[in-house]
DSSP file (Angstrom, degrees, kcal/mol; ACC not computed):
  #  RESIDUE AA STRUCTURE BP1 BP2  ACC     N-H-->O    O-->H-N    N-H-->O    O-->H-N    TCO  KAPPA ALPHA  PHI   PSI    X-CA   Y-CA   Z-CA
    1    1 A X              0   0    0      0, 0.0     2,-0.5     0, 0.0     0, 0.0   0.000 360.0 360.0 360.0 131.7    0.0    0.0    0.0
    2    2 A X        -     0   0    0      1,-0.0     2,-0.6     0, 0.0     0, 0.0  -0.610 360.0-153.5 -84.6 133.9    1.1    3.1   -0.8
    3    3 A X        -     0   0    0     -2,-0.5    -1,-0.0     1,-0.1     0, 0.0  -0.847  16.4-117.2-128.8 126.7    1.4    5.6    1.9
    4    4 A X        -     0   0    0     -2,-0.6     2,-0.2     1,-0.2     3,-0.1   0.035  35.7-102.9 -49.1 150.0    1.2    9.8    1.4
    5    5 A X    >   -     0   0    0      1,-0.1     3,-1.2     2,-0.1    -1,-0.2  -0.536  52.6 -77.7 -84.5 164.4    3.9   11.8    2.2
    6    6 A X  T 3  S+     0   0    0      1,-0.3    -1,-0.1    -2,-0.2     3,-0.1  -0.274 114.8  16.8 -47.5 125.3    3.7   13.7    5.6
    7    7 A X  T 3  S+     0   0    0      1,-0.3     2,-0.4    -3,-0.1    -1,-0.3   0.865  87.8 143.8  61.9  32.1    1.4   16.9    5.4
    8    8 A X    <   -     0   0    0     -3,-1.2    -1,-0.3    -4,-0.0    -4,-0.1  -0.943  60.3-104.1-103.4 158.5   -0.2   15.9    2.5
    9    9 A X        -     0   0    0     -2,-0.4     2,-0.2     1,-0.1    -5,-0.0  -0.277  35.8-118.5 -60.4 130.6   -3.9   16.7    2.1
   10   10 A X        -     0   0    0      1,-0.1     2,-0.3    -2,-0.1    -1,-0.1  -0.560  35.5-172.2 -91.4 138.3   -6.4   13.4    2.7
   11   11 A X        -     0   0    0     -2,-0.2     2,-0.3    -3,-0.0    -1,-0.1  -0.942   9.4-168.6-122.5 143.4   -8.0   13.0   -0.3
   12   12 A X        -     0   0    0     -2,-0.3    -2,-0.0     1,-0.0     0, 0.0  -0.991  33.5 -90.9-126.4 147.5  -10.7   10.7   -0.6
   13   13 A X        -     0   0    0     -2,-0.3     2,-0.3     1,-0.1    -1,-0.0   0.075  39.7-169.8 -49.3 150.3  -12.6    9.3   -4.1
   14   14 A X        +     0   0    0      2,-0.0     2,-0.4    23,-0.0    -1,-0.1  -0.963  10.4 177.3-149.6 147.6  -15.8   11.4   -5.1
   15   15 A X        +     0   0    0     -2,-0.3     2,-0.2     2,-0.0     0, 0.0  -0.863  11.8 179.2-162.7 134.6  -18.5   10.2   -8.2
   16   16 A X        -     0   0    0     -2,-0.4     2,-1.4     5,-0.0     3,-0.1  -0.856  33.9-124.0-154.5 148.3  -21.2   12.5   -8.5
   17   17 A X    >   -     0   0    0     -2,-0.2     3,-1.6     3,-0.2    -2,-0.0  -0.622  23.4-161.0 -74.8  83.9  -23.8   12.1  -11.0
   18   18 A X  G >  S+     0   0    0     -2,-1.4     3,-0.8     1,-0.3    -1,-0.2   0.773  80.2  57.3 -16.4 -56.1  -23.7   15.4  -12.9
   19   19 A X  G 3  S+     0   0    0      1,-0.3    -1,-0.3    -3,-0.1     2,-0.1   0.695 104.6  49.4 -54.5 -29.9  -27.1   15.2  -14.4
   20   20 A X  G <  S+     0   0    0     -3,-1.6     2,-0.3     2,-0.1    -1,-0.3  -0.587  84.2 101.8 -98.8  55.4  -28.6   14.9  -11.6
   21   21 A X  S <  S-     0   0    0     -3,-0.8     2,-0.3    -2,-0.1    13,-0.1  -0.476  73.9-130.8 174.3 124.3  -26.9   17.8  -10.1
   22   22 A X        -     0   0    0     -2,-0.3     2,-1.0    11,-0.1    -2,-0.1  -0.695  26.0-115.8 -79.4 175.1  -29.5   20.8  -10.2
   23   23 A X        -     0   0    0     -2,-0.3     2,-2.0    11,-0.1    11,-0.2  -0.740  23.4-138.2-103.4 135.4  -27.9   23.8  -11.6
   24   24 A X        -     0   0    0      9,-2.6    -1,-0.0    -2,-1.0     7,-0.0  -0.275  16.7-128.6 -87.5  75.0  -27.5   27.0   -9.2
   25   25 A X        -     0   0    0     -2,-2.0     7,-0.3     7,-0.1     4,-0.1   0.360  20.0-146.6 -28.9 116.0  -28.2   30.4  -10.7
   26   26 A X        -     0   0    0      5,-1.3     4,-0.2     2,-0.2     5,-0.1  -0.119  27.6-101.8 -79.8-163.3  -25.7   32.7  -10.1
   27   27 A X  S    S+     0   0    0    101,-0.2     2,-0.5     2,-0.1    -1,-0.1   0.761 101.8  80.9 -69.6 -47.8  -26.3   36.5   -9.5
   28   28 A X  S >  S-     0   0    0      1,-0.1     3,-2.3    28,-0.1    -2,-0.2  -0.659  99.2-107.2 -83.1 118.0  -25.2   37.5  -13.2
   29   29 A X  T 3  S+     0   0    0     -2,-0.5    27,-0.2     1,-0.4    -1,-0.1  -0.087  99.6  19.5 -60.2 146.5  -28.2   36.9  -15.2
   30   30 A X  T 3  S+     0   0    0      1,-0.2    22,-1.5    -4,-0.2    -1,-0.4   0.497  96.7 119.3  71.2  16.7  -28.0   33.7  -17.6
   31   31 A X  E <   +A   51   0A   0     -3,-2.3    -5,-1.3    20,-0.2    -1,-0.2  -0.985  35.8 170.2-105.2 141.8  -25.0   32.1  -15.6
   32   32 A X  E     -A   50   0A   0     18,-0.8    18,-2.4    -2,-0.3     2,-0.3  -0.942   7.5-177.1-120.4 138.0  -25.2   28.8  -13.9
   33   33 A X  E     -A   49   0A   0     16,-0.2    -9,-2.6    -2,-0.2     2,-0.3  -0.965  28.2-144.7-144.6 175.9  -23.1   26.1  -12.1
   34   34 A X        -     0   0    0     14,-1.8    14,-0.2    -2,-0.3     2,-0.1  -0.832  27.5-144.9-122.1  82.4  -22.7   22.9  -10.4
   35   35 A X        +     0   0    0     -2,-0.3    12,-0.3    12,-0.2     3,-0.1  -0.424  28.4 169.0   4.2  94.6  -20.1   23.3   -7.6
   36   36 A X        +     0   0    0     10,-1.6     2,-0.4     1,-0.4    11,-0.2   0.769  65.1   7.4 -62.4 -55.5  -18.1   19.5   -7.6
   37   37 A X  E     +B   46   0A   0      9,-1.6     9,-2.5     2,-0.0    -1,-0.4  -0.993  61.6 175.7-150.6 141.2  -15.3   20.1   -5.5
   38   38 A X  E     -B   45   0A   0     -2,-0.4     2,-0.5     7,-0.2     7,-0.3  -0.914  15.9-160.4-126.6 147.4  -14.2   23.0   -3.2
   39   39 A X  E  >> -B   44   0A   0      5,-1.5     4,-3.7    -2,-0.2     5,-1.0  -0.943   9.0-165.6-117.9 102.6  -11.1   23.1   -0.9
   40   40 A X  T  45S+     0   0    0     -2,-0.5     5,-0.1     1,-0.2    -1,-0.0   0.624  81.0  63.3 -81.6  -4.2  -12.2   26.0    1.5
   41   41 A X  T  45S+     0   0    0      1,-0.1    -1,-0.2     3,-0.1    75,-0.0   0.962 120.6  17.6 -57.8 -61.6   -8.4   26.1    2.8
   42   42 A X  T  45S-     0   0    0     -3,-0.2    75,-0.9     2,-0.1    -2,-0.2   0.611  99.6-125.4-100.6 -30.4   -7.0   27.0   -0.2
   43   43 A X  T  <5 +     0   0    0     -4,-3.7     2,-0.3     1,-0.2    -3,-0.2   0.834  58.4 139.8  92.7  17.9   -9.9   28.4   -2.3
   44   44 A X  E   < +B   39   0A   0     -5,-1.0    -5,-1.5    71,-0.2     2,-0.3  -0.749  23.6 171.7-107.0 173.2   -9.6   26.1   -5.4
   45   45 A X  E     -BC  38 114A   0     69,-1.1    69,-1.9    -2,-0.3     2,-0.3  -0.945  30.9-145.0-166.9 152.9  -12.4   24.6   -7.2
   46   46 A X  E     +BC  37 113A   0     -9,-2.5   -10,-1.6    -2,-0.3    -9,-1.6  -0.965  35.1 157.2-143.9 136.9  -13.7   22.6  -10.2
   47   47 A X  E     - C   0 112A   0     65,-1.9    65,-1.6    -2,-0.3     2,-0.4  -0.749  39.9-122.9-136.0 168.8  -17.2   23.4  -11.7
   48   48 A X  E     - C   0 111A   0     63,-0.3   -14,-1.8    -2,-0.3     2,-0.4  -0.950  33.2-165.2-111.7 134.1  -19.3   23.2  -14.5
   49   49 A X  E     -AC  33 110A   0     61,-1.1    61,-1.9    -2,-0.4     2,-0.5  -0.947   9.2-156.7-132.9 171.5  -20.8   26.4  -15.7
   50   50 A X  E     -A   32   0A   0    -18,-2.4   -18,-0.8    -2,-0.4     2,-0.7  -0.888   7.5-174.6-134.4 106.7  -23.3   27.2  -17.8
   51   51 A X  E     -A   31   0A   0     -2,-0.5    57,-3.8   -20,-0.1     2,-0.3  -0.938  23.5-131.3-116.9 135.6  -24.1   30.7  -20.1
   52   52 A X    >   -     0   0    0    -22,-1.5     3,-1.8    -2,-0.7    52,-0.2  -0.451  38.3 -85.7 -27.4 109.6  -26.8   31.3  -21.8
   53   53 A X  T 3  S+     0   0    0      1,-0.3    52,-0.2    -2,-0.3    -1,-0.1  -0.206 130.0  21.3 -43.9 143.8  -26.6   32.6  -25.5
   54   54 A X  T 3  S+     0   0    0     50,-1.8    -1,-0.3     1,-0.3    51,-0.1  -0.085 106.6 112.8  97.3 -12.0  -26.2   36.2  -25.0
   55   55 A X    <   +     0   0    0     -3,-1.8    49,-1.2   -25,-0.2     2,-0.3   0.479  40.0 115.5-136.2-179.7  -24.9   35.6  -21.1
   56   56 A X  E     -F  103   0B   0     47,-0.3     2,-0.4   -27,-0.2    47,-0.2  -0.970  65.2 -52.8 150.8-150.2  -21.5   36.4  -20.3
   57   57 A X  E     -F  102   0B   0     45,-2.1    45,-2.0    -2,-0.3    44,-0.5  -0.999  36.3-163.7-111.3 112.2  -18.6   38.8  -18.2
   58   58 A X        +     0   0    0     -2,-0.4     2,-0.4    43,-0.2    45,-0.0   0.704  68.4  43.9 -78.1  -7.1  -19.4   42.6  -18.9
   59   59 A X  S    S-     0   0    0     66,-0.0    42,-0.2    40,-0.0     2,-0.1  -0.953  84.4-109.6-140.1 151.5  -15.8   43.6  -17.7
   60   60 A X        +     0   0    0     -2,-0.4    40,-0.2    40,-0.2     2,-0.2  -0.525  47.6 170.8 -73.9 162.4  -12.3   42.7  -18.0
   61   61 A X  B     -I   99   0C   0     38,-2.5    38,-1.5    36,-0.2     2,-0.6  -0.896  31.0-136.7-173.2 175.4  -11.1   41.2  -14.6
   62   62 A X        -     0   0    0     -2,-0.2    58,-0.7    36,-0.2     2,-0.3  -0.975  23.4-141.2-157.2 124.0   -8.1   39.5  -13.4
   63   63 A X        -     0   0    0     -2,-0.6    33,-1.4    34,-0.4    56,-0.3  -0.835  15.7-121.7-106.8 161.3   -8.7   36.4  -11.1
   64   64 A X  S    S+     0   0    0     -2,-0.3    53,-0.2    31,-0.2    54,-0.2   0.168  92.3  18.9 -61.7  -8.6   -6.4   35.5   -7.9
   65   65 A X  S    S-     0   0    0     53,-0.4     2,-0.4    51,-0.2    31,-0.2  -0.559 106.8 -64.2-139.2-149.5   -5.2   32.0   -8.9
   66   66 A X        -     0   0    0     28,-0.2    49,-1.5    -2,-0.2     2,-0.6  -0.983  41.5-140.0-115.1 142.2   -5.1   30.4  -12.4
   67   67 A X  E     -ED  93 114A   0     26,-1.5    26,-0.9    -2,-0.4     2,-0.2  -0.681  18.5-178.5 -98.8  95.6   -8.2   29.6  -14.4
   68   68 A X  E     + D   0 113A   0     45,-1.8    45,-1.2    -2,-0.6     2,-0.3  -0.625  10.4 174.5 -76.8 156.5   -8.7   26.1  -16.6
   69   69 A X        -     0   0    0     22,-0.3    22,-1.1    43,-0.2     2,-0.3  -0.852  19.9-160.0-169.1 163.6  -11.4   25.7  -18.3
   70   70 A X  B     -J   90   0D   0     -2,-0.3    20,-0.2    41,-0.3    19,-0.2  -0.762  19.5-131.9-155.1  76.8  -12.4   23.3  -20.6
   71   71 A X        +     0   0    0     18,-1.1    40,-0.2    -2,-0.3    39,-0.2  -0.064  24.9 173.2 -40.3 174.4  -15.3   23.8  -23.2
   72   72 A X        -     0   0    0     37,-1.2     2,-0.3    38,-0.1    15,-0.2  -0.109  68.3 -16.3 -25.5 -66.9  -18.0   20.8  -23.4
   73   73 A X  E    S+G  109   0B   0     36,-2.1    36,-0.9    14,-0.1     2,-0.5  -0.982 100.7  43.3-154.4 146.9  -20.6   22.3  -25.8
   74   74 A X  E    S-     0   0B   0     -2,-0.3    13,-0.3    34,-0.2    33,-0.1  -0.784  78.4 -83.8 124.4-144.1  -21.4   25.7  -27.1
   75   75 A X  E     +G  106   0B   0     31,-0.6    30,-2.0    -2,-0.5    31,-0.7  -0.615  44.6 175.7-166.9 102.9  -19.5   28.5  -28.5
   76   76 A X  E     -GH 104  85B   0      9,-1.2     9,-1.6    28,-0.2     2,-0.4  -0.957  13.3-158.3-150.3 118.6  -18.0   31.3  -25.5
   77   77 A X  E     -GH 103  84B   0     26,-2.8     2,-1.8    -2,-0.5    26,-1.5  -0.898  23.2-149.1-121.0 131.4  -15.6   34.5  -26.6
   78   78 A X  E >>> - H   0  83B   0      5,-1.8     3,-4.6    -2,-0.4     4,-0.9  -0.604  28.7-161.4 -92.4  86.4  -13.3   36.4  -24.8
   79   79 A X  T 345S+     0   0    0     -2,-1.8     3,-0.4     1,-0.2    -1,-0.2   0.601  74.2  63.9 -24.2 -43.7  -13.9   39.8  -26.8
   80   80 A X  T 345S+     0   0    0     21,-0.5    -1,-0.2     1,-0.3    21,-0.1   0.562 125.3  13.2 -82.8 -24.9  -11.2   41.7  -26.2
   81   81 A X  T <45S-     0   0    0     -3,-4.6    -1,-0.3     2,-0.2    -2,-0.2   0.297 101.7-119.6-138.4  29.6   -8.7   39.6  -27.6
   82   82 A X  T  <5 +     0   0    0     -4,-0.9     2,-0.8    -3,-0.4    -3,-0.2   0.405  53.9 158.9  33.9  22.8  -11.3   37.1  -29.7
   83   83 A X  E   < -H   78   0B   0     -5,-0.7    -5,-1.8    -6,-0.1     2,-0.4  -0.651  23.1-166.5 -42.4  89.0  -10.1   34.5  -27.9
   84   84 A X  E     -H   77   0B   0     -2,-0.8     2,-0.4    -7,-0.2    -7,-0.2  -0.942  19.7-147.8-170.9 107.4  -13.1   31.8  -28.3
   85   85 A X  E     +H   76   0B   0     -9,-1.6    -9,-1.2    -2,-0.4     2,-0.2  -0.588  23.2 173.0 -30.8  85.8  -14.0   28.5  -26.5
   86   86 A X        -     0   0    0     -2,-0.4   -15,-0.2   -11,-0.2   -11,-0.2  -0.756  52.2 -61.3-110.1-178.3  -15.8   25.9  -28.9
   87   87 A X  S    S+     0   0    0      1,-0.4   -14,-0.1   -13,-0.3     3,-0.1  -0.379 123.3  25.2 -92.4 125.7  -16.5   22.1  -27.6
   88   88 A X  S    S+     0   0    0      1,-0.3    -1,-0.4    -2,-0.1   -17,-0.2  -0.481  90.6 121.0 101.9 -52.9  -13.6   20.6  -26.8
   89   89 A X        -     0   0    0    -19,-0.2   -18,-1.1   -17,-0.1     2,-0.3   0.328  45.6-143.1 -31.9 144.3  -11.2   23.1  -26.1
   90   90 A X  B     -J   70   0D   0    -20,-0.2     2,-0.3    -3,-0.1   -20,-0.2  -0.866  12.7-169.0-122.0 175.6   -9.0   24.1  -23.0
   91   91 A X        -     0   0    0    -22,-1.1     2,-0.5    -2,-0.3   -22,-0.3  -0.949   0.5-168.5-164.7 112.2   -8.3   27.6  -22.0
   92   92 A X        -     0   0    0     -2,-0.3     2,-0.4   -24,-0.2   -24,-0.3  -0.994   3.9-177.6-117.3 122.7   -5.5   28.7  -19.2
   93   93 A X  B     -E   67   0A   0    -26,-0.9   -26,-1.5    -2,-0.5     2,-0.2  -0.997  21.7-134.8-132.3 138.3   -5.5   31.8  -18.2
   94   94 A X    >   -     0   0    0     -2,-0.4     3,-1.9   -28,-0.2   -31,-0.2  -0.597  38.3 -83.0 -97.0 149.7   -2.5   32.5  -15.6
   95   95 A X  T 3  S+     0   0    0      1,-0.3   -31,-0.2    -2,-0.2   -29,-0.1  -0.366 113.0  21.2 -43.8 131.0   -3.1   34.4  -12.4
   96   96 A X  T 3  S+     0   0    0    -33,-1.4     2,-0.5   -31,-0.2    -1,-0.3   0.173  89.9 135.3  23.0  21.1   -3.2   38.0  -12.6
   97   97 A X    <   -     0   0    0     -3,-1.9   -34,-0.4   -34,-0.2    -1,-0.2  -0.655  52.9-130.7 -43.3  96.7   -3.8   38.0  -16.2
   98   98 A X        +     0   0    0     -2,-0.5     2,-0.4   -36,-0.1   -36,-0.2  -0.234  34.9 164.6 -87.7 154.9   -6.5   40.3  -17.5
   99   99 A X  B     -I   61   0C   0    -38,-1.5   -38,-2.5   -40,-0.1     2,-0.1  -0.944  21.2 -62.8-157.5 156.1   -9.2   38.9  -19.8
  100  100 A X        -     0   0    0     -2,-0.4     2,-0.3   -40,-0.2   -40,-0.2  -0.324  28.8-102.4  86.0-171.0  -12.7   39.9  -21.1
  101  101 A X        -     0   0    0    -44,-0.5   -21,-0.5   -42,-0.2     2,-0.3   0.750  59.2-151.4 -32.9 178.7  -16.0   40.7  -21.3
  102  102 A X  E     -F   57   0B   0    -45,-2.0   -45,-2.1    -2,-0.3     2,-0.4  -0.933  10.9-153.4-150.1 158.8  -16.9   37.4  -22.5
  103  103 A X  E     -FG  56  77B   0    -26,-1.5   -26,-2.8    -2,-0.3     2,-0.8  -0.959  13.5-143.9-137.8 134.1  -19.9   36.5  -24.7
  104  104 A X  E     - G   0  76B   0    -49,-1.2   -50,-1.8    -2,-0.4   -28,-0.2  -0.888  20.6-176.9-104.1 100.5  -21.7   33.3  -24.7
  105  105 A X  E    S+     0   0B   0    -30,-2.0     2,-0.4    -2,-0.8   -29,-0.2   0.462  78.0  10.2 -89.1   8.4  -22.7   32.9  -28.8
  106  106 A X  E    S- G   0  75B   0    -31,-0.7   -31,-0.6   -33,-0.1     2,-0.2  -0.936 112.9 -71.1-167.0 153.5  -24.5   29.9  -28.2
  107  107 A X  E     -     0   0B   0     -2,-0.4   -55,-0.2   -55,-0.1   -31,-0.1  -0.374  64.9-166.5 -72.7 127.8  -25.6   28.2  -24.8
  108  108 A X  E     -     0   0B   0    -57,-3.8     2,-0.3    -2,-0.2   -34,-0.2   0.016  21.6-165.4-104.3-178.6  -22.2   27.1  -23.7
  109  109 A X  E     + G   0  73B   0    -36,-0.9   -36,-2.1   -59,-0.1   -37,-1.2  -0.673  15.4 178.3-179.6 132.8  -21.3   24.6  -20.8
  110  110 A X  E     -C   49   0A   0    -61,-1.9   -61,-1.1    -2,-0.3     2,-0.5  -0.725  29.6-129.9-128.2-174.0  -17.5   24.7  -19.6
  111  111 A X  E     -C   48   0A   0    -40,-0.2     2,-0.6   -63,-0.2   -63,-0.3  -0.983  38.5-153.2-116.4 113.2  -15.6   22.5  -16.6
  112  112 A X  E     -C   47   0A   0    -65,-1.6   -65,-1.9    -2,-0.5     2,-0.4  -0.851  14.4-166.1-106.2 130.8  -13.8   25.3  -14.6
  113  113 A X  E     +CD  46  68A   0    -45,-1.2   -45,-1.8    -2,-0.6     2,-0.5  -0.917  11.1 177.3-117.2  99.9  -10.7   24.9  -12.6
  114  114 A X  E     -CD  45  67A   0    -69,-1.9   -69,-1.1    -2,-0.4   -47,-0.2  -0.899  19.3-159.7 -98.6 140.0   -9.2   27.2  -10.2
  115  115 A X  S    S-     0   0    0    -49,-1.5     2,-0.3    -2,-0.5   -71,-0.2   0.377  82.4  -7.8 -92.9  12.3   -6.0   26.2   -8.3
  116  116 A X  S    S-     0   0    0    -50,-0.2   -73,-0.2   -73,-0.2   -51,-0.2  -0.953 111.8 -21.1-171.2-167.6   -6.9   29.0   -5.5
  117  117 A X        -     0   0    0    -75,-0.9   -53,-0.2    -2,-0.3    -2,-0.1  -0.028  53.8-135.5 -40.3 142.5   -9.2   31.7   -5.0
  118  118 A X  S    S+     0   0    0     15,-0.4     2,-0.4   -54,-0.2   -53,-0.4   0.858  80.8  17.3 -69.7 -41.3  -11.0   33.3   -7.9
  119  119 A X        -     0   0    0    -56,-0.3     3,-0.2    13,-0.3   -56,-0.1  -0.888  61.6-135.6-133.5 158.8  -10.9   36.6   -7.5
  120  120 A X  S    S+     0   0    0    -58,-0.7     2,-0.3    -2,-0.4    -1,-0.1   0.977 103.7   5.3 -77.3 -37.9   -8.5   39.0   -5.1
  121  121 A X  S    S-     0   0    0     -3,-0.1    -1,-0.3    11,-0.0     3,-0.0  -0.950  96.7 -80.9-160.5 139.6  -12.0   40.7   -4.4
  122  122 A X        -     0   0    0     -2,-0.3     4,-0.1    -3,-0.2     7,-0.1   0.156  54.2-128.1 -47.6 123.8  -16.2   40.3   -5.3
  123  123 A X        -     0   0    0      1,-0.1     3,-0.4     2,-0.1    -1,-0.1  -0.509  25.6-113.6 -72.8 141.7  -16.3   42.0   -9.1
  124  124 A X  S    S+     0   0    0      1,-0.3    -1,-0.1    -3,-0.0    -2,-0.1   0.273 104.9  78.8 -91.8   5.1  -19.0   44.4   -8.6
  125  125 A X  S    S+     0   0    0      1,-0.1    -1,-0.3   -66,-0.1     2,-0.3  -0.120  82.9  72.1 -90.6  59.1  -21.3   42.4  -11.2
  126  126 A X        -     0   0    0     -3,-0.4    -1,-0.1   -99,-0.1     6,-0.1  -0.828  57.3-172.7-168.0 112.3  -22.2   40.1   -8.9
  127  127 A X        +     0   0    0     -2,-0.3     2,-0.4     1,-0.1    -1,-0.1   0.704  68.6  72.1 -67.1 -40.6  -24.5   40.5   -5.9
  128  128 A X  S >  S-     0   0    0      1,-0.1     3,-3.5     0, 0.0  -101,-0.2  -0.951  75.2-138.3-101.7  99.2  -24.1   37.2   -4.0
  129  129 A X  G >> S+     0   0    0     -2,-0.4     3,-0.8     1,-0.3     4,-0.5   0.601  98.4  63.2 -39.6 -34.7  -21.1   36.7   -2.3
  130  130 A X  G 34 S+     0   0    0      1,-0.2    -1,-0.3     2,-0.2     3,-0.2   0.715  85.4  80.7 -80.8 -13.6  -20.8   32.7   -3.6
  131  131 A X  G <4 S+     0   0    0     -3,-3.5    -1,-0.2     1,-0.1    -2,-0.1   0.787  98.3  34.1 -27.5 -48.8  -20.6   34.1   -7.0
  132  132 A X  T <4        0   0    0     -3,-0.8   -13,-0.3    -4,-0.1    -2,-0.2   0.522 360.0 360.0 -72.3 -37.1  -16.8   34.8   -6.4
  133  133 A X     <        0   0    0     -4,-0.5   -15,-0.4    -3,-0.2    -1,-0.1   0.475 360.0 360.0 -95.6 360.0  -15.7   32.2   -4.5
């Protein structure tokens, strides 16, 4: 048996049925997600989100860790520099990197990764503090 080094984190196996999942409406109208895994030490996270054609980011922003993301279905553009998410795709965007708006051109579903917090502090489109996190 293989045995973790000293101070590492216990990690234990996780299966969730996605589909059966509901989806949680965020604050910013037409975005949705499914929360899978949080680590509230550290702030990182993995999600599914969901925009709506016409949905998006209204402002460029700069998040607090680095951002994965991983297209599924749709069609999702980062205007500013026409950077653009179709199904299949990955997307890295390094911490303190600034990026956007973003535009959802077809209803989109991505898997989103952060390796720490998302943002240094709540982006003022977004009302509900779990928006952010």
């Amino acid at each position: 048996m293989m045995s973790m080094p000293e101070g590492a984190p216990k990690l234990e196996e996780l299966l969730i049925d996605t589909a059966k999942m509901p989806w949680r409406e965020k604050s910013l109208k037409g975005i949705s997600e499914k929360m899978l895994w949080r680590n509230e030490d550290t702030g990182a996270s993995i999600a599914m989100i969901r925009f709506a054609k016409g949905s998006g980011i209204p402002q460029p922003h700069f998040h607090a860790a680095n951002q994965f993301m991983i297209c599924l279905s749709g069609k999702y553009e980062y205007t500013a520099t026409g950077v653009t998410l179709t199904a299949g795709s990955f997307y890295c965007n390094p911490k303190g990197n600034v990026h956007g708006p973003a535009i959802a051109h077809e209803d989109t579903v991505v898997i989103e990764v952060y390796d720490g917090p998302h943002y240094p502090e709540k982006p003022s489109w977004y009302s509900d503090e779990r928006d952010a996190r």
